[in-house]
N, C-alpha and C positions, 0 to 999 in steps of 0.2 A: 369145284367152281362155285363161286357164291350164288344164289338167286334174289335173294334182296339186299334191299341198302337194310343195312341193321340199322339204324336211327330213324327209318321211316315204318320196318316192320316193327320194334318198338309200342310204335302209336297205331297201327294197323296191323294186324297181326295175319287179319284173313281177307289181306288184300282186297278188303272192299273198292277201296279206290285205285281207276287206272287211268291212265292216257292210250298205252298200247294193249294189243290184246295176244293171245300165242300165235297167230299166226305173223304178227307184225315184226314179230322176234327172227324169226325162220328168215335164210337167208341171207340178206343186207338190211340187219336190221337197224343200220344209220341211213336209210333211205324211209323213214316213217312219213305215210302218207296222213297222218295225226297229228303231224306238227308241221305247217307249210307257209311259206307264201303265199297271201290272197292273189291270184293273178295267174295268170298264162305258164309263167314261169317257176315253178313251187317253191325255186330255192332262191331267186335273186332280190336282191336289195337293189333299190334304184336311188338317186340324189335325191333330196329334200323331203316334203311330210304325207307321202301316197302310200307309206309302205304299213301295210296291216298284215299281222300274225296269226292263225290261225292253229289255237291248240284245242285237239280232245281232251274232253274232261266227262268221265267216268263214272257213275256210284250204281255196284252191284246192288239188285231188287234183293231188299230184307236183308243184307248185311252191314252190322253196326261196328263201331269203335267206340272207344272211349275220348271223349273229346271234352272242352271246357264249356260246363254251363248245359239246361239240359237239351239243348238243342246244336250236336255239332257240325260242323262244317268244315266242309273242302276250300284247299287254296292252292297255286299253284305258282312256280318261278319258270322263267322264259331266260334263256343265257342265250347269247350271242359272238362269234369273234370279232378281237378289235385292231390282230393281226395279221389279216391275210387269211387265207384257205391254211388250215391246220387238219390234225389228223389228231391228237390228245387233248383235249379244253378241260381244263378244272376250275369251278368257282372259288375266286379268291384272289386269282394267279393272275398277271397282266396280260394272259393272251385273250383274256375271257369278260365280256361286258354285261352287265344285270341288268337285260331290257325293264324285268318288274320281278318284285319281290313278295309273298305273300299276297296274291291277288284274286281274291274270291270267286271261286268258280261258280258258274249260273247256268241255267237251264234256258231251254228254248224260248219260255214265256219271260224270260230276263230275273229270276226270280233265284236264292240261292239253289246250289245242286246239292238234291236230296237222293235217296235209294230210289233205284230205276230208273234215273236220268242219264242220258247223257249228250253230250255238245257239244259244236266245235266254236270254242270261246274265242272271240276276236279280240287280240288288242292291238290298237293303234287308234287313227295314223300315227305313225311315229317318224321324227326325220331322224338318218345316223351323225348328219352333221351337227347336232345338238347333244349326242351323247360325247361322254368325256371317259378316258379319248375317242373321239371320234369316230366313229366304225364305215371304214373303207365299202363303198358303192362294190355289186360283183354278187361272186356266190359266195358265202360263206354259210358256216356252221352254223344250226339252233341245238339248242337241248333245251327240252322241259322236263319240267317234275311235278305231280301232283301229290298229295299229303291232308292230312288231319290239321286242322288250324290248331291242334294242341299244341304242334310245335312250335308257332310263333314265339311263344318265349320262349324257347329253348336253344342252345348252342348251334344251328343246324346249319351245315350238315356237319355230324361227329366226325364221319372218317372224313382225312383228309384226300382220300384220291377213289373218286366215284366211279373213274374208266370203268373199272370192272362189271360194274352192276348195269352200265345201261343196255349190254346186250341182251339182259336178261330177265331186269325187271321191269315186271309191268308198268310200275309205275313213272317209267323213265320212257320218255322219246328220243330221239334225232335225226336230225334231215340233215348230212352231208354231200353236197354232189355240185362241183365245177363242171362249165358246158362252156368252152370256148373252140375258136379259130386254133390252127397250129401257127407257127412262125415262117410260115413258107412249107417246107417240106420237114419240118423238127417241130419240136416243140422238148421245150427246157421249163418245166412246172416246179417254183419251191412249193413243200409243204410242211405247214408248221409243225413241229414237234416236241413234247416237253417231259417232264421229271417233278411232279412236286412234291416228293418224299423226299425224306432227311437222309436215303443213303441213295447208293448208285440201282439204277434200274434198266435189265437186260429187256431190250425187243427187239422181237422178230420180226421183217415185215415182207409184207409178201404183195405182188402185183401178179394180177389172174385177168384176162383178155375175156371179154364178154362176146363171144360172136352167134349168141342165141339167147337175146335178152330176154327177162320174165315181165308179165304185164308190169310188176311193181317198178323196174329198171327206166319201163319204157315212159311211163306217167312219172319216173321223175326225169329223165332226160329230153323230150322231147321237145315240150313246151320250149327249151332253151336251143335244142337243136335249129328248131325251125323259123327263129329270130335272126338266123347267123345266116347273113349273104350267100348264095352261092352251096347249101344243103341240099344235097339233094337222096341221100339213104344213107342207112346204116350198116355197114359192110358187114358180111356174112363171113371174111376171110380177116388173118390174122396180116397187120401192116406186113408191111417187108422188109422194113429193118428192125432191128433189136431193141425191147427193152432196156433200161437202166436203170440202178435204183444207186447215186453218191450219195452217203450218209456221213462222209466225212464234215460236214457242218456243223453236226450236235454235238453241244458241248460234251467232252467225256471227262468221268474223272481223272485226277493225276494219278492215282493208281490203277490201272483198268486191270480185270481180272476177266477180258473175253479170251485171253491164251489159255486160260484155266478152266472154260468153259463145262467142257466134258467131266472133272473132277467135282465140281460144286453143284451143279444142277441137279434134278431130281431124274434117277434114268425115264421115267414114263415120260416126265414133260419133256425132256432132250428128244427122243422118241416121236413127240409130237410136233415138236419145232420141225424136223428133220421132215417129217412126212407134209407138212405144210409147203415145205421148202420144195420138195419133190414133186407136189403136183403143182407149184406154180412156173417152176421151170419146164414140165411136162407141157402144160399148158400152150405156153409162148411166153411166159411172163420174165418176172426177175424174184431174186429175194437178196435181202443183206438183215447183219444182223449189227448190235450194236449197243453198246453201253453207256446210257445218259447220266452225267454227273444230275447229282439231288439238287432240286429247287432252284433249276434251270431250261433254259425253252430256246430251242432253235428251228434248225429249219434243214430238209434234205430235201432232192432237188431228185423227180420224176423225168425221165427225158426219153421220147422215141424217134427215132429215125423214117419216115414216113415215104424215102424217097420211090419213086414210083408207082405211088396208091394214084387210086383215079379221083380228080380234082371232085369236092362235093361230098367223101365217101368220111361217116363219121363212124370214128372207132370207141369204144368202150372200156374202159380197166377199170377194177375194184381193187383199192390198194386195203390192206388189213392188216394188224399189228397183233402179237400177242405177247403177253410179259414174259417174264423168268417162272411165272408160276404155270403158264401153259393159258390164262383168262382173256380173252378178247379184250383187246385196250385200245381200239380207238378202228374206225374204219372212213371211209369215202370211195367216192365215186367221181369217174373224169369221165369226160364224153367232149373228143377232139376231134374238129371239123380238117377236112385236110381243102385249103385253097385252090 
């Protein structure tokens, strides 16, 4: 499993620069409390130009890079989605919007960030109605990245599909997590999901019920919980009806090769899907598995049956994905109020 982006360790080699740190990784590490909405709510985008971003920014005391000029510097990119609550975002790709690109990170006295700083750099206001396409009001996805401004002239980012690296590296934040109402007694949640490699790509996904959340769950749910009419706790029991996870939505290739599954894969990572699989159905949860045609983005559709929960009582799921090579590719967080 990889631990950095090679194109940023490259320019950094000893991780002088982070956004996250190890314990931020541990866990759900798409719930960084490093990269937030300013406000009540860490993860919501509201209409018009109130919405400010807040990313950590990093520089270990006395560790250097090689950077341009003899003084160098940090800078950092803010990604956004522009369709809906997703679960895979890649820069480049249309589900994905560049709030700011190469944006010089600064210290507390507003000055650039040097060794031993570090900050939670604000940008905004920013309206989503003015970005193009225009980024849907709600909860959606952030990702940050901080970096050596060496690589402003350079290709960045080399690899084309970053999933992998942000559960892991430091340098990589994201804030994932939906907080809404159910539909009555259900609730039917699409969630984005995409491919942006040139061949087909296998994922796991798995849905795991939270009914003993950790401080980091609760500071990002909460805020959003307690906006929502009618909350009144976070149940401590598993709904009472079933999970589901239809993935029939994603585009798959014309030649799909999940019947062949077991033959192509690598036995440890089959092994590993398999035990994923196991403890999310152990759980209460769901899993499905699924083969995405390349350099395509759709959407599958989370749904539980809520009937008989007592009105007010909010439930918890951590939906999580892994590829065909066994590497964390994408995570989120729902938090459903039942009416």
């Amino acid at each position: 499993m990889p631990d950095n982006d090679p194109t940023i360790a490259e320019f950094d080699p000893s991780n002088c620069l982070y956004i996250s740190n190890e314990a931020d990784k541990a866990g759900q590490y798409w719930l960084s409390p490093y990269l937030i909405m300013k406000g009540a709510d860490p993860g919501l985008i509201i209409p018009g130009s109130a919405n400010t971003t807040l990313v950590n920014c990093g520089w270990n005391q006395g560790c250097t890079f090689s950077g341009d000029g003899p003084a160098p510097s940090a800078i950092f990119d803010l990604f956004i989605t522009n369709n809906g609550f997703s679960l895979v975002l890649e820069p480049g790709t249309t589900g994905l919007t560049t709030l700011v690109s190469r944006q010089p990170a600064v210290n507390s006295a507003a000055g650039f960030l040097s060794p031993g700083d570090e900050f939670m750099n604000p940008y905004g206001p920013w309206d989503p109605n003015t970005k193009n396409p225009a980024i849907v009001n709600g909860h959606e996805c952030l990702i940050a990245r901080i970096y050596p401004d060496s690589l402003k002239s350079g290709n960045f980012p080399s690899p084309e599909n970053i999933q992998p690296y942000i559960a892991t590296d430091l340098h990589y934040a994201q804030h994932n997590c939906w907080v809404g109402p159910a539909e009555g007694e259900f609730i039917r949640l699409p969630i984005g999901n995409g491919n942006p490699l040139r061949e087909p790509q296998l994922v796991a996904i798995q849905v795991v019920p939270d009914i003993n959340p950790s401080p980091k769950v609760l500071a990002a749910v909460l805020g959003g919980l307690q906006a929502i009419p009618g909350f009144k706790q976070i149940s401590n029991k598993l709904a009472p009806g079933p999970v589901k996870l239809d993935v029939s939505g994603l585009p798959r290739p014309h030649e799909s090769l999940l019947e062949k599954i077991e033959e192509w894969i690598a036995k440890e990572i089959l092994e590993l899907i398999r035990e994923l699989e196991g403890k999310g159905s152990k759980a209460g949860g769901a899993h499905a598995r699924a083969e995405i045609a390349p350099n395509s983005f759709g959407k599958f559709i989370f749904s539980v049956d809520f009937t008989g929960a007592t009105p007010g009582d909010a439930f918890i799921y951590h939906v999580s994905q892994v590829n065909g090579k066994g590497q964390p590719y994408g995570g989120a967080t729902i938090a459903v109020v039942v009416p």
